[in-house]
C-alpha positions as CSV (number, residue, x, y, z in Angstrom):
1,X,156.3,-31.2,45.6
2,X,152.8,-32.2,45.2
3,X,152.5,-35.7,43.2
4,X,151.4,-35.7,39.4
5,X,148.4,-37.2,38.8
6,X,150.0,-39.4,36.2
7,X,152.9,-40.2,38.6
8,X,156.8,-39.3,38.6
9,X,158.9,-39.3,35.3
10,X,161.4,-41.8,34.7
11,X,163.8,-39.3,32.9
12,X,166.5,-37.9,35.5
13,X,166.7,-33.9,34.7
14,X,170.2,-33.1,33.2
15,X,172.6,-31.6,35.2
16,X,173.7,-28.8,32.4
17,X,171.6,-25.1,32.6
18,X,169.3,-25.0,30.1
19,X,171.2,-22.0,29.1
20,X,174.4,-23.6,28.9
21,X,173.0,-26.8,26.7
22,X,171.4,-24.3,24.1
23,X,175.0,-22.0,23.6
24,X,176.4,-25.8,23.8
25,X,173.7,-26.7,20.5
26,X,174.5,-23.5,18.5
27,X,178.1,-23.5,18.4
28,X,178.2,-27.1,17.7
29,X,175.7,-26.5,14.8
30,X,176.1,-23.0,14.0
31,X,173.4,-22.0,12.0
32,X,170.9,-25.2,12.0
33,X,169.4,-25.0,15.3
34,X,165.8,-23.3,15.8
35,X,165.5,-22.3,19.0
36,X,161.2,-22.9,20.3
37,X,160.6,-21.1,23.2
38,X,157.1,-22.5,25.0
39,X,157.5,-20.2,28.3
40,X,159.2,-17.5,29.7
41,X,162.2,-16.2,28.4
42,X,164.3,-16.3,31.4
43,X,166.9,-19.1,30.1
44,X,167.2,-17.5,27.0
45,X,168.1,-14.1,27.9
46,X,170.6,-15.9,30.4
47,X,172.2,-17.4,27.4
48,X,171.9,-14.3,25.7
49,X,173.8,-12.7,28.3
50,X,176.8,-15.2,29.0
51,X,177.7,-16.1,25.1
52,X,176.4,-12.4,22.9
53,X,176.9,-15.2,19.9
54,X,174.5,-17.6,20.9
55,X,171.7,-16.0,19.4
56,X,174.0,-15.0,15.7
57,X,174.3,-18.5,15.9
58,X,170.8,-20.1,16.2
59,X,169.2,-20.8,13.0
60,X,166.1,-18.9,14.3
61,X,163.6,-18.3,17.2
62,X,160.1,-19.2,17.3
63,X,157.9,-18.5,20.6
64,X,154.3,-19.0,21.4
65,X,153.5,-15.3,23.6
66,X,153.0,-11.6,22.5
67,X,149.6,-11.2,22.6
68,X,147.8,-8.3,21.0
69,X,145.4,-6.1,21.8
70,X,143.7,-8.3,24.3
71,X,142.0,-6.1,26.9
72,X,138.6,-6.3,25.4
73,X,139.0,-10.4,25.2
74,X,140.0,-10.6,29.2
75,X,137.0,-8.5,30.0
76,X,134.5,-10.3,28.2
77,X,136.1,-14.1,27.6
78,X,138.9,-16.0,30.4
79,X,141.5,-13.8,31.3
80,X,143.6,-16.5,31.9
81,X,144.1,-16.8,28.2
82,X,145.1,-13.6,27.7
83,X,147.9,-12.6,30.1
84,X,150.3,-13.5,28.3
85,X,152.1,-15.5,30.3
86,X,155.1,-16.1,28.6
87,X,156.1,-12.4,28.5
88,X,154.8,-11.1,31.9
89,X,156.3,-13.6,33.8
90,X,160.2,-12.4,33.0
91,X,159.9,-8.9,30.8
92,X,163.1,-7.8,31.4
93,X,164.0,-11.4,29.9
94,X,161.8,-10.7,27.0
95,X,162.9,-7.4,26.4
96,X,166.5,-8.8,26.2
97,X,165.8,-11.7,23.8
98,X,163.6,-10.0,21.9
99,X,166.4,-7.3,21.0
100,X,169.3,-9.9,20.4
101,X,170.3,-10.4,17.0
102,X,168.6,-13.6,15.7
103,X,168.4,-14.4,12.1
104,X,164.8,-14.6,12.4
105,X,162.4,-14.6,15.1
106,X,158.7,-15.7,14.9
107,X,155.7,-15.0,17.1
108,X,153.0,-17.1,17.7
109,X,150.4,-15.3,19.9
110,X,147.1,-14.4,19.4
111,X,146.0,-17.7,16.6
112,X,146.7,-19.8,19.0
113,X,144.0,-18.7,21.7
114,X,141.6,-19.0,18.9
115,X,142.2,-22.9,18.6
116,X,140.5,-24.4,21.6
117,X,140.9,-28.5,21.9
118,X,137.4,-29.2,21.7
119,X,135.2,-32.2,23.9
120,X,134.4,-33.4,20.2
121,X,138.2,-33.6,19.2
122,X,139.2,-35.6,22.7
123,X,136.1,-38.2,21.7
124,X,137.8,-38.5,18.8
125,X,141.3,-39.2,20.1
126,X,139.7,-41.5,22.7
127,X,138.6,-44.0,19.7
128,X,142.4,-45.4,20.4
129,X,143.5,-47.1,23.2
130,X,147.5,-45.9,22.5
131,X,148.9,-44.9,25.2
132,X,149.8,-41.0,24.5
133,X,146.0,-41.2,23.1
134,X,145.0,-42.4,26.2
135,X,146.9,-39.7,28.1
136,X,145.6,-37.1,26.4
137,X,141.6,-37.9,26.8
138,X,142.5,-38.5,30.7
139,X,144.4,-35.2,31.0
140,X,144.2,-32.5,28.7
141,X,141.3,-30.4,29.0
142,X,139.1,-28.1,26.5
143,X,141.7,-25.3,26.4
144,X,143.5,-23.5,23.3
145,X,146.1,-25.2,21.8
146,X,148.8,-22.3,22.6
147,X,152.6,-24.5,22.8
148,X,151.2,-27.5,20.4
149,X,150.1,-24.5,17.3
150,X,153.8,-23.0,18.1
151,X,155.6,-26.7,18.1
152,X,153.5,-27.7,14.9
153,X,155.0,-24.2,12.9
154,X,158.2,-25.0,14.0
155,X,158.0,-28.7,12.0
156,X,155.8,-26.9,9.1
157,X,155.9,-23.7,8.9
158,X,153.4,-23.9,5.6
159,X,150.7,-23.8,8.4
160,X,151.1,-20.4,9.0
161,X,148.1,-18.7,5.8
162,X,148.6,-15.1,7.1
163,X,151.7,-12.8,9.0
164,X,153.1,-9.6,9.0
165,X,156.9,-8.6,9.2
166,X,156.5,-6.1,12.2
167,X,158.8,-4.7,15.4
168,X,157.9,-5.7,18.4
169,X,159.6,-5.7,21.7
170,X,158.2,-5.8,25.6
171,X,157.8,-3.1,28.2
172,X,160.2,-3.6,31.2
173,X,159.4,-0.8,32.9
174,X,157.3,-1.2,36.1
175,X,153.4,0.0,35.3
176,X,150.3,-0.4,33.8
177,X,152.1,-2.2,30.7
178,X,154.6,-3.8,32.4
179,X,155.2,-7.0,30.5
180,X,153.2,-5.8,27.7
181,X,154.6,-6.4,24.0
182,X,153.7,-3.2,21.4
183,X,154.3,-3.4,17.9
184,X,155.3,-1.1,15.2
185,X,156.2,-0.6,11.5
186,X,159.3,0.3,10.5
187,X,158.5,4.4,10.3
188,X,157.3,4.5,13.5
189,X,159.7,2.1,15.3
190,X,162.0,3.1,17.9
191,X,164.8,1.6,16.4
192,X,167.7,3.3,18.8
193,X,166.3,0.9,21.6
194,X,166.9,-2.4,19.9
195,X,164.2,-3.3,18.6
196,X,164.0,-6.0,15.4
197,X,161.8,-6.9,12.6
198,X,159.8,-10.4,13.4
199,X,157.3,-12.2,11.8
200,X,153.6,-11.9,13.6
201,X,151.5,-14.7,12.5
202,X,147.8,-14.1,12.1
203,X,146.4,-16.6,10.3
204,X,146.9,-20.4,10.5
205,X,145.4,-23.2,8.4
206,X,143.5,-25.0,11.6
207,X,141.8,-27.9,10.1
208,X,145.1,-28.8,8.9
209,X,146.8,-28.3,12.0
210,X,143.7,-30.6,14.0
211,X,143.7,-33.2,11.5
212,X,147.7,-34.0,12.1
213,X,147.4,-33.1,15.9
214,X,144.8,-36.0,16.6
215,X,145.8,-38.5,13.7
216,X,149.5,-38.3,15.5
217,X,147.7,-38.4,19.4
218,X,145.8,-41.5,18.0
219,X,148.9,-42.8,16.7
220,X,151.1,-43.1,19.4
């Protein structure tokens, strides 16, 4: 393993699956638990698959991926920030979670690639000498803000100014959209195959969002 730059953690990795900790969370707080999903969706659909309960029991799930309508964007901006990481790297594990029964699942996709961490914003942070300040002017870079936008709706959801209650799900069949999410409305769903309602945010109150972001950076 090649060394981090900012050395080795101290924390020792648990022993317990991921999978098995989060069916472990739910049933011992049915109901309370939001699941936040910064990555594939491999460890969910695992849980998915060895308790069908675990996702009845989460409180709700809220995931930074399903980027829309982004072929123009690759062509002409980074493609890197528009694969769509989160999705393309496991679809068949998207598809599955995506089509479990939550309470309530919310996407966080295409906002976030629009809110870029900017050089201003890390001068900014670099006005403190705190260490997680400190950290972040050393190692962060001017890139969007995707898992911090979907951790900061998960702790205030009145950040989110704009959404639409949609269906989505992900293609997991081999091919041109392979790992590609679609969307639908309800009269034009394919609802046979599974596929649920979920809130597609759209619109976020930014300023808000990089006012708390770097007052907390400069903070700790």
């Amino acid at each position: 393993m090649t060394p981090l730059p900012e050395g080795k953690p101290v924390l020792q990795a648990s022993h317990e699956q991921a999978a098995q900790f989060m069916i472990r969370a739910v049933h011992a707080h049915p109901h309370q638990v939001t699941i936040f999903e910064a990555g594939a969706m491999t460890n969910l659909a695992l849980a998915i698959r060895l308790d069908p309960e675990f996702p009845k029991l989460a409180r709700q799930l809220i995931f930074m991926g399903g980027l829309v309508d982004t072929n123009m964007s690759a062509i002409n901006g980074n493609a890197a920030f528009t694969d769509d990481f989160n999705m393309v790297f496991d679809p068949e594990a998207a598809h599955i979670t995506l089509t479990a029964p939550w309470a309530k699942i919310t996407v966080v996709g295409n906002i976030s690639s629009d809110l870029v961490l900017s050089k201003e914003h890390l001068a900014n942070i670099a006005q403190s000498r705190r260490p997680v300040a400190q950290y972040v002017v050393k190692y962060m870079k001017t890139m969007p803000l995707w898992d911090e936008m979907a951790a900061a709706i998960v702790v205030d959801p009145s950040l989110i100014t704009k959404s639409q209650e949609l269906y989505m799900d992900v293609d997991p069949i081999p091919g041109i959209n392979y790992g590609r999410v679609h969307l639908w409305k309800r009269d034009q769903a394919p609802l046979r195959t599974g596929v649920k309602s979920m809130t597609i945010v759209e619109g976020v109150d930014e300023q808000k969002f990089l006012d708390r972001f770097i007052q907390n950076a400069k903070a700790l």
